[in-house]
C-alpha positions as CSV (number, residue, x, y, z in Angstrom):
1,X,0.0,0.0,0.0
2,X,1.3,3.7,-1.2
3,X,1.0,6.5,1.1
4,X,0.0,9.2,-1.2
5,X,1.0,12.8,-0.1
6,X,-1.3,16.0,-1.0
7,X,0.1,17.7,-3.3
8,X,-1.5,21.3,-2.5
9,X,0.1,21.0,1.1
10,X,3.0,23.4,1.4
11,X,4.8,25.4,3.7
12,X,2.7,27.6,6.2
13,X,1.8,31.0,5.8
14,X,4.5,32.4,8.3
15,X,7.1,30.5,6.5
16,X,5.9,32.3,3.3
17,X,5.9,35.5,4.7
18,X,9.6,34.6,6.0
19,X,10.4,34.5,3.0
20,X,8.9,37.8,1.6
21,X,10.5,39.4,4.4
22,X,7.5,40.8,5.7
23,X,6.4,39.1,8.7
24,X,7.4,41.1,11.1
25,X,5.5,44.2,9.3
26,X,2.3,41.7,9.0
27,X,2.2,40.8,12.8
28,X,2.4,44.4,13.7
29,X,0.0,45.7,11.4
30,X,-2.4,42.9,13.2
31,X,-2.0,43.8,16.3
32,X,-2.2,47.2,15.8
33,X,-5.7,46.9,13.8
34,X,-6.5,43.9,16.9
35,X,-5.7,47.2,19.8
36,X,-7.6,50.2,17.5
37,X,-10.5,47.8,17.0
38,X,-10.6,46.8,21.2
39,X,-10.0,50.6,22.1
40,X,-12.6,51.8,19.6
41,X,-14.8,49.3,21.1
42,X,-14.2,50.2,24.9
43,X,-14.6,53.8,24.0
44,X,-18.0,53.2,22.3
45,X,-18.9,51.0,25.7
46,X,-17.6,53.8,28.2
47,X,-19.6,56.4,25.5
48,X,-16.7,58.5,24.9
49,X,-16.3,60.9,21.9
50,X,-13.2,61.0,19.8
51,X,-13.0,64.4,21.3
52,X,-13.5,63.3,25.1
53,X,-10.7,61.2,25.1
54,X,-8.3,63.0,23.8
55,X,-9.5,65.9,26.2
56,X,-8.9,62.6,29.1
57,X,-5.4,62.0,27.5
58,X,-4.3,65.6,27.3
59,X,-3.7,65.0,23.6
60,X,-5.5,66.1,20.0
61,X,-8.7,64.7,18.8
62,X,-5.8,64.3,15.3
63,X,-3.6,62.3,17.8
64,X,-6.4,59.8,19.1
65,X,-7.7,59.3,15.4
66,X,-3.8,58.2,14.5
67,X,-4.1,56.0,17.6
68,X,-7.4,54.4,16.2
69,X,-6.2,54.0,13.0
70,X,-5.2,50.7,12.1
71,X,-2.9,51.1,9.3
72,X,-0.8,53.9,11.3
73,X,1.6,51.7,13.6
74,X,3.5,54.9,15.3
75,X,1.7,55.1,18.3
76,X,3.8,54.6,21.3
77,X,3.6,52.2,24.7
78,X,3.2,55.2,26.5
79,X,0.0,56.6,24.3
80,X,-1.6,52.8,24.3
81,X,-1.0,52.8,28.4
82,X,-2.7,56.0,28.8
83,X,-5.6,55.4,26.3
84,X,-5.9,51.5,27.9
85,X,-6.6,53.2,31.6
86,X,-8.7,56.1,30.1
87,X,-11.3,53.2,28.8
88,X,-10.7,50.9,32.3
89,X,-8.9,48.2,30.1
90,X,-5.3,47.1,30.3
91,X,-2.4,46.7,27.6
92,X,-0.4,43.6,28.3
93,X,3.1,43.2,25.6
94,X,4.7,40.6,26.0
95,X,8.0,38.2,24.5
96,X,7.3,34.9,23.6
């Protein structure tokens, strides 16, 4: 008896983006969308305005848009800290 092998199986996606060379650039970009999408979310729960938390973070409405905007990844630890405790959630990074 022949095992037969499935010729559509290849290597993973991750491998695949290994070798694009973007991987790193494709995780962040998820997690970033993964954090604008739970902030937006707490901030519609708690009923706060684009405008209110920004007033609550002592930033611009411009700078909490950036911060909810999923393809802009240049929002700091710091600014994701401040905006977690503003909405009563909290940010956890880790290394694994």
């Amino acid at each position: 008896m022949t095992k037969q092998t499935n010729p559509r199986l290849g290597s993973s996606f991750e491998s695949w983006l290994d070798e694009q060379g973007i991987r790193e650039e494709i995780t962040a970009a998820a997690i970033k969308s993964v954090i604008a999408e739970q902030l937006a979310g707490a901030m519609k729960e708690k009923g706060l305005t684009k405008a209110r938390m920004a007033e609550l973070m002592n930033t611009s409405r411009t700078q909490v848009d950036r911060l909810l905007d999923p393809a802009n990844g240049g929002a700091t630890l710091e600014t994701l800290l401040r905006a977690a405790k503003i909405v009563g959630r909290e940010l956890r990074v880790e290394l694994v």
